[in-house]
SEDREN-678058 format. One line per field, with one value per residue (C-alpha): residue in three letters; chain; x, y, z. Coordinates in pm, whole numbers, padded with zeros to 5 digits, always signed. Layout:
# residues N
aa (ALA/...)
ch (A/...)
u (X/...)
v (Y/...)
w (Z/...)
# end
This chain:
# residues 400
aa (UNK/UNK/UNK/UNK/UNK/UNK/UNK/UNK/UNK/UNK/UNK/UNK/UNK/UNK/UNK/UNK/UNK/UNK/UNK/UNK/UNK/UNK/UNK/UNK/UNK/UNK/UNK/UNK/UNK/UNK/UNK/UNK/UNK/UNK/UNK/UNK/UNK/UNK/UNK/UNK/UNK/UNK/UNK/UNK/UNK/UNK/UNK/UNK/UNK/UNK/UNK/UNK/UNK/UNK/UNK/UNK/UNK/UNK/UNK/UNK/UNK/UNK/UNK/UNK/UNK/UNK/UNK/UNK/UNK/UNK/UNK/UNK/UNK/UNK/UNK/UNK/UNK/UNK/UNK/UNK/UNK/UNK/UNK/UNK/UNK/UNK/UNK/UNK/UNK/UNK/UNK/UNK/UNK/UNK/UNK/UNK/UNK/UNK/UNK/UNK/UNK/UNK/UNK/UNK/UNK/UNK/UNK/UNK/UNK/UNK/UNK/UNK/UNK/UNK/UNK/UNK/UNK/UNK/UNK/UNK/UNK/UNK/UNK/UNK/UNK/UNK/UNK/UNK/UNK/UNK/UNK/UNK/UNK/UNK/UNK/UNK/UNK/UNK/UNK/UNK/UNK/UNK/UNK/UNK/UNK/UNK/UNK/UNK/UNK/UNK/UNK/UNK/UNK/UNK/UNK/UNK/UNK/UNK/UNK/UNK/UNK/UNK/UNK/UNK/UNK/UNK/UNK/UNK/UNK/UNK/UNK/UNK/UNK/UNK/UNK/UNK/UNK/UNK/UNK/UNK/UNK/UNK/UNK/UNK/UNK/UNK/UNK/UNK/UNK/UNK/UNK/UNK/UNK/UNK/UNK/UNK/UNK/UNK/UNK/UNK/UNK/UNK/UNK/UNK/UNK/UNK/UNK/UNK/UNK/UNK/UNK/UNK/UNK/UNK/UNK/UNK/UNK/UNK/UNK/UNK/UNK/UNK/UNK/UNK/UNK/UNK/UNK/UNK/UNK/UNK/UNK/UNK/UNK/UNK/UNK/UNK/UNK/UNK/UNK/UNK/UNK/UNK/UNK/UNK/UNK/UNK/UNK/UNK/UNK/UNK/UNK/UNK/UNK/UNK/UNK/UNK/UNK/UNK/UNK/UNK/UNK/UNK/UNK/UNK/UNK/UNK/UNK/UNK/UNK/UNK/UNK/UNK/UNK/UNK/UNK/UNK/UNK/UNK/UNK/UNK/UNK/UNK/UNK/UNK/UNK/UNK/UNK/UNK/UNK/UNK/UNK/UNK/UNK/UNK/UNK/UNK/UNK/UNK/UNK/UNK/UNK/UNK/UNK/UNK/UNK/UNK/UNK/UNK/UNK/UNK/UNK/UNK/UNK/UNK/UNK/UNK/UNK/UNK/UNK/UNK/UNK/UNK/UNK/UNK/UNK/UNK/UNK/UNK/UNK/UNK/UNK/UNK/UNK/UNK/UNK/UNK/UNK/UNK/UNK/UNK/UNK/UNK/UNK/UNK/UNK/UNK/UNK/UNK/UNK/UNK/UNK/UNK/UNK/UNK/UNK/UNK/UNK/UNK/UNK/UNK/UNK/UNK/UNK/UNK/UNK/UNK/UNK/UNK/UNK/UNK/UNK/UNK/UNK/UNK/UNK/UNK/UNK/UNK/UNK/UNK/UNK/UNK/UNK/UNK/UNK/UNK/UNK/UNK/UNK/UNK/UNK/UNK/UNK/UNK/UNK/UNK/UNK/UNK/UNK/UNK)
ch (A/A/A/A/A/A/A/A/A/A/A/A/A/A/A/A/A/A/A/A/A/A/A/A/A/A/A/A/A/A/A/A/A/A/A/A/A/A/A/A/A/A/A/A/A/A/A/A/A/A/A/A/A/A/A/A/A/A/A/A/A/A/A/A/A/A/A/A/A/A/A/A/A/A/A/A/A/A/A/A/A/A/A/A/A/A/A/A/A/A/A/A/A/A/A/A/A/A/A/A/A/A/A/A/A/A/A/A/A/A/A/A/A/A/A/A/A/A/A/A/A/A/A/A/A/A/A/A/A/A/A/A/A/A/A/A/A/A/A/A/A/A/A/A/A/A/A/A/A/A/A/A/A/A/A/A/A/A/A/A/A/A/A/A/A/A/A/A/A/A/A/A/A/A/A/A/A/A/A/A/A/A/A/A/A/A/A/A/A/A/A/A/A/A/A/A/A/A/A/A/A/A/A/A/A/A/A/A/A/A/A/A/A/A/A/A/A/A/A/A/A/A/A/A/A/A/A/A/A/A/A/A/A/A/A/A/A/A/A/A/A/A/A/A/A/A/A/A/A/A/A/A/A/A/A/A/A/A/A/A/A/A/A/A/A/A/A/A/A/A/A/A/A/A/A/A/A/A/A/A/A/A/A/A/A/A/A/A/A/A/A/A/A/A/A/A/A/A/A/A/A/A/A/A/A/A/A/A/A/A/A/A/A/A/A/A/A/A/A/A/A/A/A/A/A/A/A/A/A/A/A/A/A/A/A/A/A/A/A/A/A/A/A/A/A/A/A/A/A/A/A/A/A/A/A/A/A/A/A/A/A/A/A/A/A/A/A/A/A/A/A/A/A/A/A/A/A/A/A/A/A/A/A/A/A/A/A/A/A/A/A/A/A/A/A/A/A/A/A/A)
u (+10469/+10133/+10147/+10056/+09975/+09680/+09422/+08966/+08915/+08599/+08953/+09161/+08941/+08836/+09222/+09234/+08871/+08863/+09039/+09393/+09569/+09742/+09983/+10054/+10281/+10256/+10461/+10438/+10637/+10511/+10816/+10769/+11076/+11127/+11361/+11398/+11253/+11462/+11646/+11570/+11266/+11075/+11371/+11406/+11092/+11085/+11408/+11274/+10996/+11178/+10923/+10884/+10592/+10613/+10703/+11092/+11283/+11555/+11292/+11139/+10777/+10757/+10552/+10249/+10089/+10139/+10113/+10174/+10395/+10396/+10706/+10539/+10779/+10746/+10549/+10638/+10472/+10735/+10428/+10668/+10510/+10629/+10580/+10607/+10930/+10922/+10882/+10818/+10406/+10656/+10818/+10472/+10289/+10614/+10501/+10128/+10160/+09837/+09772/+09851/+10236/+10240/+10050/+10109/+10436/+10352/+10027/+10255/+10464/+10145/+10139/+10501/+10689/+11026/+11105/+11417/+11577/+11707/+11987/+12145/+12534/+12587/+12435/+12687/+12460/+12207/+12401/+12595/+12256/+11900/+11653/+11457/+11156/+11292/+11425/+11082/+10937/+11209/+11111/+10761/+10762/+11095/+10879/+10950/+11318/+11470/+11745/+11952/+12017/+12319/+12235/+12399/+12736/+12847/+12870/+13140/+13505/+13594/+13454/+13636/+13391/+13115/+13293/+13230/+12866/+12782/+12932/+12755/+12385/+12413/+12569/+12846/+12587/+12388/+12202/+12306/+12655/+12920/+13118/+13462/+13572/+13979/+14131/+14460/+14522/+14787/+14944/+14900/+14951/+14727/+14421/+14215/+14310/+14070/+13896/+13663/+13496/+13494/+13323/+13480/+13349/+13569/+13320/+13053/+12723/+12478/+12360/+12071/+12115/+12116/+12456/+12406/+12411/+12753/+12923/+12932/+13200/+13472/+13707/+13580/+13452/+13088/+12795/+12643/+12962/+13147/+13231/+13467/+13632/+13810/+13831/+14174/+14179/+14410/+14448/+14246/+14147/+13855/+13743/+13384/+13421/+13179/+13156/+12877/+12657/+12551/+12213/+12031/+11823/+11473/+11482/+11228/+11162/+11386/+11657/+11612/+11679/+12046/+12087/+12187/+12150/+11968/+12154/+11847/+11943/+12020/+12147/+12366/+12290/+12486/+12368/+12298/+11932/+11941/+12179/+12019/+12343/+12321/+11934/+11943/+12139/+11878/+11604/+11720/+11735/+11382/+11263/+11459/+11276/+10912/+10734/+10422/+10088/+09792/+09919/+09699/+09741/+09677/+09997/+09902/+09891/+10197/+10079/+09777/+09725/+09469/+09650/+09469/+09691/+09997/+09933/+09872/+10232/+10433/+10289/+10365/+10699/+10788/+10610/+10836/+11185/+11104/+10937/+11147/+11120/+10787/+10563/+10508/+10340/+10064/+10010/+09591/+09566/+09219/+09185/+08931/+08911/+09077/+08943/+09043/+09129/+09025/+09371/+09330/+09575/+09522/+09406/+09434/+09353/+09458/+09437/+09682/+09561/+09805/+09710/+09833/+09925/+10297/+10319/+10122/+10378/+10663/+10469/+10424/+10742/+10902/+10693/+10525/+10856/+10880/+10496/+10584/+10893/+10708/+10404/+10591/+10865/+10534/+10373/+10706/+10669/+10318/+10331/+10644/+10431/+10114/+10298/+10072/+10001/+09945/+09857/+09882/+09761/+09847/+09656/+09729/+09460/+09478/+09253/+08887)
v (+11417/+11242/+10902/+10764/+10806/+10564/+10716/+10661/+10789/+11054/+11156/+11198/+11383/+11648/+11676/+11828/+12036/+12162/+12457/+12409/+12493/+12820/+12905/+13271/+13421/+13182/+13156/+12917/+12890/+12653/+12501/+12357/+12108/+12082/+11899/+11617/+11308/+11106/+11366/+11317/+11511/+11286/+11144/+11490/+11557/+11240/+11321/+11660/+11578/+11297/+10984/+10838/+10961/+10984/+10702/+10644/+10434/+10405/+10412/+10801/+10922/+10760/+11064/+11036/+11366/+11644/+11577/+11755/+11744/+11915/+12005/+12165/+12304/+12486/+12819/+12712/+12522/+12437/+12350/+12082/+12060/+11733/+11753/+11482/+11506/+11785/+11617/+11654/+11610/+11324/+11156/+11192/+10996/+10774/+10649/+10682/+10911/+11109/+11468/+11586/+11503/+11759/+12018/+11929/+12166/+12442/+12398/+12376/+12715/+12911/+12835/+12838/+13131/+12926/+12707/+12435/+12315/+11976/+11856/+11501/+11594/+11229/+11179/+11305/+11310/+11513/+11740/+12036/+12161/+12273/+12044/+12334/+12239/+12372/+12645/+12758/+12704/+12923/+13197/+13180/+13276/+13498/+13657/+13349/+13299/+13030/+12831/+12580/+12243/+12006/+11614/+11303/+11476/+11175/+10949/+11224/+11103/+11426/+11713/+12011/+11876/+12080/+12395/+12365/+12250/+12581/+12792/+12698/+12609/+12953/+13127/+13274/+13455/+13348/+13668/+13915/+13889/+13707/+13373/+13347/+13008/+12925/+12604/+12512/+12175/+11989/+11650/+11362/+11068/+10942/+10808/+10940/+11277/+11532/+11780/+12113/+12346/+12688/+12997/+13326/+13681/+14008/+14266/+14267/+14264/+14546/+14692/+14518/+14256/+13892/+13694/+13378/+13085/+12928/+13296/+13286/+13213/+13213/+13121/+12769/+12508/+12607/+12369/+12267/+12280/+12090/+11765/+11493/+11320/+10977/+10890/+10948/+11295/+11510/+11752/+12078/+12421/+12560/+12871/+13091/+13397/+13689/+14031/+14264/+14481/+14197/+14248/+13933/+14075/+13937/+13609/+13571/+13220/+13285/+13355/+12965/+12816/+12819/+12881/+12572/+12758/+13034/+13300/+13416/+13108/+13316/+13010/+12724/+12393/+12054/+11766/+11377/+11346/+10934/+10967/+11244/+11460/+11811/+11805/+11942/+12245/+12288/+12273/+12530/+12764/+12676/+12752/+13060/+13196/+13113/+13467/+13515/+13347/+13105/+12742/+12567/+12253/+12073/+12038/+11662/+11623/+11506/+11452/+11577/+11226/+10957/+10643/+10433/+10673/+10635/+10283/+10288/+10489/+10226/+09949/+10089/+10168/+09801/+09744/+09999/+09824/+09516/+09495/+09592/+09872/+09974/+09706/+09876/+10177/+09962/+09817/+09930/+09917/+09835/+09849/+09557/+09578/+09795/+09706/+09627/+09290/+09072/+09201/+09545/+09495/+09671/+09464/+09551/+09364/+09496/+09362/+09420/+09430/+09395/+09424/+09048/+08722/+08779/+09077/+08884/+08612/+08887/+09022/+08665/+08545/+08166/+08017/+08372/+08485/+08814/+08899/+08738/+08976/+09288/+09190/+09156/+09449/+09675/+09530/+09589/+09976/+09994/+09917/+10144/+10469/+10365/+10262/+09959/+09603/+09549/+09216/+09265/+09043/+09148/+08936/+08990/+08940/+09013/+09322/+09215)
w (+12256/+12328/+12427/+12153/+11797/+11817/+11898/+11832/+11540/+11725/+11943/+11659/+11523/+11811/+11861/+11526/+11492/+11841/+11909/+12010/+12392/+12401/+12629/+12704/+12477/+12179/+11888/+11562/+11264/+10966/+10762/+10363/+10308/+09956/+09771/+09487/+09511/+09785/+09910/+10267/+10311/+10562/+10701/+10842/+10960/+11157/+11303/+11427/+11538/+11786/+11657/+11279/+11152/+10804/+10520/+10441/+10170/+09926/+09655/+09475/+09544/+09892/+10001/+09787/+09960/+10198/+10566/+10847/+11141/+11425/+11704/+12027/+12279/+12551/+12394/+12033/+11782/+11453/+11146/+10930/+10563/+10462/+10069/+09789/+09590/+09348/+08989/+08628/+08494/+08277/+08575/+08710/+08451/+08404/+08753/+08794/+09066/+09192/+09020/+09387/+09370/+09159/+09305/+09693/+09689/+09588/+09800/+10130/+09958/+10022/+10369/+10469/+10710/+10601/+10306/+10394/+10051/+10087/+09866/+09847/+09834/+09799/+09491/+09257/+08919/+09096/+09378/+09145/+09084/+09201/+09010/+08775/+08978/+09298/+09097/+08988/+09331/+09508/+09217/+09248/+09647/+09652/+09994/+10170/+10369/+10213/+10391/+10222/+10413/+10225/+10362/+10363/+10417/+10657/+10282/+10156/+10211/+10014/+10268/+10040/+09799/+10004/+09990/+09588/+09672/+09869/+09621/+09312/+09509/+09636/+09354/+09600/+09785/+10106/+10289/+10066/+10134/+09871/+09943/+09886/+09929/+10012/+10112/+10233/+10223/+10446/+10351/+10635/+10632/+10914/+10804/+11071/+10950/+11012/+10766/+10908/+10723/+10865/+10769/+10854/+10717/+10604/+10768/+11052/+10970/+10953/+11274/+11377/+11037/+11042/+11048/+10839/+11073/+10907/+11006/+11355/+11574/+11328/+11555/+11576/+11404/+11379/+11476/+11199/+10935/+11196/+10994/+11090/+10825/+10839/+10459/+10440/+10320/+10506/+10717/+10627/+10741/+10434/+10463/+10314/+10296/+10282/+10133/+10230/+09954/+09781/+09723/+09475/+09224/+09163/+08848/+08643/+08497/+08172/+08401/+08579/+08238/+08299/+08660/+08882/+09225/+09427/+09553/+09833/+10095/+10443/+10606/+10561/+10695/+10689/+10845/+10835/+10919/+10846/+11177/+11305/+11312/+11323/+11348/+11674/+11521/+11238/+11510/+11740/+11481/+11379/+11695/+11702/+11377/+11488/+11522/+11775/+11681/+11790/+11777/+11498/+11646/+12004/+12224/+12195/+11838/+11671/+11332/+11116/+10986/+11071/+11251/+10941/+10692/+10917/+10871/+10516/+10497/+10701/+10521/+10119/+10269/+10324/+09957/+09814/+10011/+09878/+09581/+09237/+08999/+08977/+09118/+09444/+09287/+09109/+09466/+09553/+09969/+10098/+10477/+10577/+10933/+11189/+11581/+11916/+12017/+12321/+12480/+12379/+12128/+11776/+11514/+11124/+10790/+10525/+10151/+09862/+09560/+09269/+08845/+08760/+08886/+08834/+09063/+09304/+09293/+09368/+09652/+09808/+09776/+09771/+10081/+10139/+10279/+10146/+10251/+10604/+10617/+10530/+10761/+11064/+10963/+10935/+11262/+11480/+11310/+11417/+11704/+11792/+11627/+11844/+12159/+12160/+12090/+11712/+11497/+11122/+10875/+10504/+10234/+09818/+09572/+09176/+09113/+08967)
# end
C-alpha cells in the first residue's frame, strides 16, 4: 500500500494519468460487487483491500457512485468496482439519489472479468431472494462468472438456515452441477455446541473442469463454509451435494419475474466482512482467477478517488450515522478550504448546507454536541486514511 492516501492533488493525479509500473508477467482481474442496498458492499472492499477506503453505515445509498479500488500484489492487480446499491428509479426518487445510482452498476458490469453477489443472510425480509434488480443484472451479462458471496453469517444462531439459503439463491445448481442438501441433526445439550457446514460431491469433476470452491476437501470442514456456532443449536454435520450434467439454460427477462435465485454462481462464499472473517479466503481465490494483462493502475495507488472525495465520503458517513431518516441525504457538502498547516498538518473546512432551520438544528445538536461528535469522529478517520495530521472544522448553514 502507499503510504498514504493524501497525496497533492498534481501527484494524485500523475499517479492515475501516467502510465502504470509493470512487472514482468502481469496479471489483473477487475471485480463488480453488486448487491442490495446495505448489503455489505464497501465493507468488503475495504476489508480486501487491508485500509478503509470507501464510505460505511447502517443507513441505504451510502455509496452515492462508483469508485474504484485497487489490491496490488506481487504480479497481480485485483480492479474492485465498488457500486451503489442496486435500486428501483422509485426508491431512487423516494430518496433524491443522483441519476448515477442507477446507472453506476451496470456501468461497472461492462467492465468486470468477475461479478461477486453480495447477500445479507441476516436480514430475514430480504435474504430468501435475489432483489429483481440483481436478477436483471446477472441476466443481462450471463458472459461474466458470477460467484455468490452469503455475509453477515456470524449474526445467524441458526447455521442450517444457510443450507436453505444456498439452495434457493442458487436454484440447486452452482457450476453446472446440482445441490442436494441433507442434514443430520444431533441433540446437545451444551451450549457451545458446534454446527459445520460441509459440502461433499457424488462424482469428480470433469477432466480439466472447475471444482466449485465449497467442493473441495470434503473430508473437512472447508475454508470458507467453516462456521462456528455458539447459539445453542446443536451438534450438526450438513451436507451439499452435487450432481454433474447440469447444464443452466440461458433466462430471458420474463423468466426473472418469478425466479428468486440464479442458478450460474460457480462458487460459494460465506463470510463476515464487518469482522473480516473469511475475507482472506474470498481473496485468495480472487487472486487465483486474475488472467494475464497490463496493470491499469500504479502499484502505489490504492484508490481511484481524489483525497477531497475520500473526505467528502468519510464525512456524509458520520451525517448518515447520526442524523435520522432522511435528513442526511438533503445534506449539500461544500469544501471551503483544503491546505497545509504551519505543522504540516492537513487542514479542511468544510460547510454543510442543509434546506431549513430545523434540520440545521438536528445537525447541531443540544450544545453543538452532535456536530462536535461527528467532527472529531470524521477527523480521527481522516487522519487514519491519510496517515497524517488532520484538523477539521465542519460549519452548517441553511441553503440560500
Amino acid at each position: 500500500h502507499p503510504n498514504s492516501l493524501f497525496a497533492p492533488t498534481e501527484e494524485q493525479e500523475r499517479l492515475l494519468q501516467n502510465q502504470p509500473d509493470q512487472p514482468q508477467n502481469p496479471k489483473v482481474l477487475r471485480i463488480a460487487i453488486i448487491g442490495a442496498p446495505n448489503a455489505g458492499k464497501s465493507t468488503l472492499s475495504n476489508q480486501l483491500l487491508g485500509r478503509k477506503v470507501f464510505p460505511v453505515s447502517r443507513k441505504v445509498h451510502t455509496t452515492r457512485c462508483k469508485a474504484w479500488g485497487v489490491v496490488t500484489y506481487e504480479d497481480t492487480q485485483l480492479i474492485i468496482l465498488d457500486t451503489p446499491g442496486l435500486t428501483s428509479p422509485f426508491k431512487a426518487k423516494r430518496h433524491k439519489l443522483e441519476e448515477t445510482m442507477l446507472t453506476d452498476p451496470w456501468d461497472s458490469m461492462k467492465h468486470a472479468d468477475l461479478v461477486l453477489v453480495l447477500v445479507d443472510v441476516s436480514d430475514h425480509w430480504t435474504r430468501n431472494a435475489l432483489s429483481k434488480e440483481v436478477l436483471k443484472c446477472l441476466s443481462d451479462f450471463p458472459e461474466i462468472p458470477s460467484v455468490l458471496v452469503l455475509n453477515k453469517v456470524d449474526l445467524l444462531k441458526k447455521k442450517f438456515i444457510l443450507l436453505e439459503l444456498v439452495n434457493e439463491l442458487t436454484e440447486g445448481i452452482v457450476n453446472g452441477r446440482k445441490l442436494e442438501a441433507s442434514s443430520a441433526f444431533k441433540h446437545n445439550s451444551s451450549s457451545s455446541a458446534k454446527s459445520s457446514l460441509q459440502v461433499t460431491q457424488t462424482s469428480p469433476p470433469e477432466k480439466g473442469g472447475h471444482e466449485p470452491h465449497c467442493l473441495q476437501e470434503a473430508d473437512r470442514v472447508q475454508e470458507g463454509c467453516n462456521l462456528d456456532n455458539s447459539g445453542g443449536v446443536s451438534a450438526s454435520e450438513s451436507r451439499l451435494v452435487t450432481e454433474e450434467g447440469q447444464e443452466p439454460k440461458c433466462y430471458g427477462p420474463r423468466d426473472l419475474k418469478n425466479r428468486k435465485g440464479w442458478p450460474r454462481f460457480q462458487e460459494i462464499f460465506m463470510l463476515a466482512a464487518l469482522h473480516g472473517e473469511e475475507v482472506d479466503t474470498l481473496k485468495q481465490y480472487l487472486l487465483m482467477q486474475a488472467k494475464p494483462g497490463p496493470w491499469e493502475f500504479h502499484s502505489e495507488v490504492l484508490t481511484s478517488q481524489s483525497p477531497q472525495e475520500i473526505c467528502d465520503n468519510i464525512i456524509r458517513e458520520k451525517l448518515l450515522e447520526y442524523l435520522p431518516l432522511e435528513v442526511p441525504y438533503g445534506v449539500t457538502q461544500v469544501t471551503e478550504m483544503w491546505e497545509e498547516g504551519p505543522g504540516g498538518e492537513l487542514v479542511i473546512v468544510q460547510n454543510l448546507l442543509v434546506p431549513r432551520k430545523s434540520h440545521m438544528m438536528m445537525l447541531i445538536g443540544r450544545r453543538g454536541k452532535i456536530i462536535s461528535r461527528i467532527a472529531q469522529e470524521a477527523g480521527q478517520d481522516l487522519m487514519n486514511a491519510f496517515l497524517c495530521d488532520v484538523r477539521l472544522k465542519l460549519k452548517v448553514d441553511v441553503k440560500s
